[in-house]
C-alpha positions in Angstrom: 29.3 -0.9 25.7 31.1 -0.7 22.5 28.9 0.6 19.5 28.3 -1.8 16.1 28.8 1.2 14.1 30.7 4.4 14.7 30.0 7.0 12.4 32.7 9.7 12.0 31.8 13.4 11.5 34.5 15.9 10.6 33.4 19.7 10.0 34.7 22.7 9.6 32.6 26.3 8.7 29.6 23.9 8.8 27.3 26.0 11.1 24.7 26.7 8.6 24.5 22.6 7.7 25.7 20.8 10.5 22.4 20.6 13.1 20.9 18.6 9.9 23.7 16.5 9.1 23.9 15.1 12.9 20.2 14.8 13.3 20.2 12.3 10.5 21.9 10.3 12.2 20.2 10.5 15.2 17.2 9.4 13.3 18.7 6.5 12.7 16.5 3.1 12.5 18.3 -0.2 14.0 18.5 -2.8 16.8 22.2 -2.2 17.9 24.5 0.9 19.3 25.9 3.4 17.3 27.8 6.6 18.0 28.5 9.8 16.4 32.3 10.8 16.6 32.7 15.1 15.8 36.0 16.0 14.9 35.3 20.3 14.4 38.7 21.6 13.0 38.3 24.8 15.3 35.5 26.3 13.5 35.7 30.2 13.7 31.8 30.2 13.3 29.1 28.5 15.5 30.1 25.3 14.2 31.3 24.0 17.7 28.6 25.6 19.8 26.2 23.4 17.9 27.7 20.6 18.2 28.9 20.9 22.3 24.6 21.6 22.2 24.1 18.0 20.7 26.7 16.2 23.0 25.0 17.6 26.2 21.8 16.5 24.9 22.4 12.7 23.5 25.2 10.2 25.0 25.8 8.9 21.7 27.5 12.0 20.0 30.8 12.7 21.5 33.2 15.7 20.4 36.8 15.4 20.0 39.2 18.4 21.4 39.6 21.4 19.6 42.4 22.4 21.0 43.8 23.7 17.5 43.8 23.8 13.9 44.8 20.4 12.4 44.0 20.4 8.3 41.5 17.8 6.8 43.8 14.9 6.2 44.8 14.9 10.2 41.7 15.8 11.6 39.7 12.8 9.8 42.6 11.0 10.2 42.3 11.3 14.2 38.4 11.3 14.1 38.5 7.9 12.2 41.2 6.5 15.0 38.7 8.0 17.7 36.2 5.6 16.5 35.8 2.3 18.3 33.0 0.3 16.4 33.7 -2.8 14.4 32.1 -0.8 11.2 32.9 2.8 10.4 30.9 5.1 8.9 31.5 8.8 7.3 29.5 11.9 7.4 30.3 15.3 6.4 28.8 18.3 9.0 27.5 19.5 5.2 26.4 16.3 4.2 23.3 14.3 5.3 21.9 11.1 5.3 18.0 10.6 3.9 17.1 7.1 4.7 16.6 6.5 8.5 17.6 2.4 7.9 20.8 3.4 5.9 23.2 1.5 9.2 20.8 -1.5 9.6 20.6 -1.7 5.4 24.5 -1.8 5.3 25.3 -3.9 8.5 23.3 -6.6 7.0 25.1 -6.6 3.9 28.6 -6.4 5.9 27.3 -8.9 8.0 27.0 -11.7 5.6 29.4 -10.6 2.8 32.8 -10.9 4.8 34.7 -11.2 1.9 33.8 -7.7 1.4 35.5 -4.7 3.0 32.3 -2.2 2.6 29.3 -1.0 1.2 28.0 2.2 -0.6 25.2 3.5 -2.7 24.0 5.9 -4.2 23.3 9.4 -3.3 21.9 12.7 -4.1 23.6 15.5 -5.1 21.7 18.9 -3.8 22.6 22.7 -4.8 20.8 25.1 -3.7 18.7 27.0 -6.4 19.5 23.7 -8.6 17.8 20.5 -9.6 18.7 17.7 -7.2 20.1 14.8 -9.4 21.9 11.6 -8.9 25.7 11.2 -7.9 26.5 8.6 -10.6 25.1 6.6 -12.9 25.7 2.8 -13.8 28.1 2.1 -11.2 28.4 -1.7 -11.0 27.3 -3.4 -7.8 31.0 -5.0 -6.7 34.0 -2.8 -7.1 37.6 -3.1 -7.1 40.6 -1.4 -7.0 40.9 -0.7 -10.7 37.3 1.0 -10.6 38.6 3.6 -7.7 41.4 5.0 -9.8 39.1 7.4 -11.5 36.8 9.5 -11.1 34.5 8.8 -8.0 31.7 6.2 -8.4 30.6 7.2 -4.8 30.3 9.9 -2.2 32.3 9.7 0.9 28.6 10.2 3.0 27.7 7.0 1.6 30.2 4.8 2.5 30.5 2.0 5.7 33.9 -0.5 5.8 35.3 -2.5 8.5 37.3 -0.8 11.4 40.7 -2.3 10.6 40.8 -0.2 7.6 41.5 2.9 9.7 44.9 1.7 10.5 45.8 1.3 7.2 44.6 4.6 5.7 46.1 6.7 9.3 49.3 5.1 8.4 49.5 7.1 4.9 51.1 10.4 4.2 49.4 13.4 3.9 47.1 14.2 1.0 44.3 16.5 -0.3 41.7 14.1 -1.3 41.2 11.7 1.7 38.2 10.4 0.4 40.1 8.9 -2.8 42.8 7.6 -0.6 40.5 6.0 2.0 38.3 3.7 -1.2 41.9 2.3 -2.2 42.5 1.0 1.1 39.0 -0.3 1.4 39.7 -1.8 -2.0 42.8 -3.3 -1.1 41.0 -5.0 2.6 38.2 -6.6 -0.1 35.5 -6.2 -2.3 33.1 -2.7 -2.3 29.6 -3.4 -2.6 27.2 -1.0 -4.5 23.8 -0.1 -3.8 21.6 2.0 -6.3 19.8 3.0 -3.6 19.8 7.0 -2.8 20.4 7.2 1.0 22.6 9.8 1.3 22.6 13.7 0.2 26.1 15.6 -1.0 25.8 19.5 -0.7 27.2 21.9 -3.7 27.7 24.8 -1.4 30.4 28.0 -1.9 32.2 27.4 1.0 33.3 23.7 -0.7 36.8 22.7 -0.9 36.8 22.5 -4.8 36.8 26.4 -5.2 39.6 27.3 -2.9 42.0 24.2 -3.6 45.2 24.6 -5.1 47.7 23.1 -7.6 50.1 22.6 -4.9 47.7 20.9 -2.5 46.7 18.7 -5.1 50.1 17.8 -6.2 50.5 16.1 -2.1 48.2 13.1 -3.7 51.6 12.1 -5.8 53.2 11.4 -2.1 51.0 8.4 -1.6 51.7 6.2 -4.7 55.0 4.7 -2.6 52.6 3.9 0.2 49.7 2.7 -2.0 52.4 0.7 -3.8 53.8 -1.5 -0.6 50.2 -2.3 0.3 49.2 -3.3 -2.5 52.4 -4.7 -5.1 50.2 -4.5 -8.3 48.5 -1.0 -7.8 48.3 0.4 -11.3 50.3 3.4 -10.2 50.8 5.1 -13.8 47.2 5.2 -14.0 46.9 6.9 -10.5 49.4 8.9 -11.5 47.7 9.8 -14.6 44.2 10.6 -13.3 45.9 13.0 -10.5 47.5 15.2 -13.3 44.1 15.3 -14.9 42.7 16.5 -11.5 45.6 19.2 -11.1 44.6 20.3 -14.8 41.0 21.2 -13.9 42.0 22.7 -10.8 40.3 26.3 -10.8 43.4 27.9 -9.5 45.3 26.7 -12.5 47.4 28.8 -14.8 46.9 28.2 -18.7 50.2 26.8 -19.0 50.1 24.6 -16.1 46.7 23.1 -17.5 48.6 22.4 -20.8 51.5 21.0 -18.7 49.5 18.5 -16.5 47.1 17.4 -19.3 50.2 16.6 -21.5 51.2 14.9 -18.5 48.0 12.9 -17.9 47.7 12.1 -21.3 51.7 9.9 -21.1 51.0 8.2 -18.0 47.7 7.3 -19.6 49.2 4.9 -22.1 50.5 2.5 -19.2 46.4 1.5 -20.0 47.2 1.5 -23.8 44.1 0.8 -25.6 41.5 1.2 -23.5 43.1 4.8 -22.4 42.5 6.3 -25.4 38.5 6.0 -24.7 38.3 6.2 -20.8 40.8 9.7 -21.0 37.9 11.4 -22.9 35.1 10.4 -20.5 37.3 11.2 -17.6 38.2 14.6 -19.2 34.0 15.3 -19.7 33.3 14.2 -15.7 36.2 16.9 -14.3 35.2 19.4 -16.7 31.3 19.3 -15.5 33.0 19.0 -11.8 34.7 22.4 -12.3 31.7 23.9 -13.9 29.7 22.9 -10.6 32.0 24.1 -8.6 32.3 27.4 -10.5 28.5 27.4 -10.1 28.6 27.0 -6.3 30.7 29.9 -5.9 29.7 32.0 -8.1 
């Protein structure tokens, strides 16, 4: 029987979190099938041991191969392609879900809103040894594509969209930040819906990507612009452009004169907004800078 929902799972050095993560799911509340698809980039830790104990224990969690290294872009690329559900849903093996009616809440929605392409909400961000505290703040309740050029409004653990999605984002070129690239194509299928309602948690942990990543990985979201520009003809593509160089300037692996470079270069690009740039550049600037000094946190 093919599930309502698939929700897909990638992970990778996720031993620690991952047994949490996948029972939240399990725990999940609703009168139709679901299934949990694992896609474990080879794992050197215990990652994959926990989760071949899970798949011989429930018929709804099935594991991918792990045959070999793939990278994050390809291996939630090939996780999302694995999934066979009319909705798709994404958790993290570090991430968890906090609300055991979190599918039934957002098939609803789906379910009578076709003209939108999915649904999000809230969620909480948790660091160990730290306050937990909400994601975002005042993020309107229907987004478009416009409102995903930014900074995220969202966490990737909170969101569901419609299957048909996949195709378009598995067709794109390789990039850093998947997440960012898979809300555009939602955005482009329809309108987002947002809940205020926390159901979702987002680890801060050391081992996350934002205190290894480098200037040169996060240069490869540039290669998508072409793409994002024959889906959609009127993507505001200097402004993409423009919030990417800001990204590369707060990267932690940055050189003084690089962040000078890209910030200069953030700051021209911005002007295709011309005025409105001039005010949404600073508040921009304020969210990456207490991004880093999370992520400096988490390391440290």
């Amino acid at each position: 029987m093919t599930p309502k929902v698939s929700i897909c799972m990638i992970s990778y050095r996720h031993e620690a979190f991952i047994a949490q993560a996948i029972e939240s799911i399990l725990a999940q509340q609703c009168d139709f099938d679901f299934e949990l698809v694992i896609g474990d980039d080879c794992s050197p830790d215990g990652t994959g041991a926990v989760c071949d104990e899970y798949a011989r224990r429930d018929p709804r969690v099935r594991l991918l191969p792990r045959d070999r290294n793939l990278g994050v872009m390809a291996n939630f690329s090939r996780t999302l392609q694995a999934c066979r559900g009319p909705y798709v849903a994404v958790c993290e093996g570090d991430d968890y879900w906090i609300d055991p009616h979190k599918l039934a809440k957002q098939v609803a929605f789906l379910d009578a809103h076709p003209d939108h392409s999915a649904a999000t909400h809230q969620a909480l961000v948790v660091r160990e040894g730290a306050p937990t505290r909400l994601f975002r703040d005042k993020v309107p309740s229907t987004l478009g594509t416009r409102d995903l050029i930014g900074g995220r409004l969202f966490h990737t653990a909170s969101v569901m969209f419609r299957r048909p999605i996949v195709d378009t984002f598995a067709a794109a070129p390789t990039v850093l930040s998947c997440d960012r690239l898979l809300n555009l194509c939602m955005s482009f299928a329809g309108k987002v819906h947002y809940s205020d309602e926390a159901m979702c948690a987002y680890r801060l942990h050391g081992a996350g990507m934002s205190s290894t990543v480098t200037v040169a990985q996060l240069k490869m979201d540039l290669d998508s612009i072409p793409y994002l520009q024959r889906l959609n003809p009127g993507f505001p593509a200097q402004l993409y452009r423009s919030y990417v160089y800001t990204t590369i300037a707060m990267c932690l692996k940055a050189t003084a004169l690089q962040r000078l470079g890209y910030l200069f270069l953030a700051f021209v690009f911005s002007f295709a907004d011309f005025p409105r740039n001039l005010t949404s550049i600073t508040g921009r600037l304020g969210r990456l800078l207490a991004a880093r000094a999370s992520g400096s946190a988490a390391s440290s």
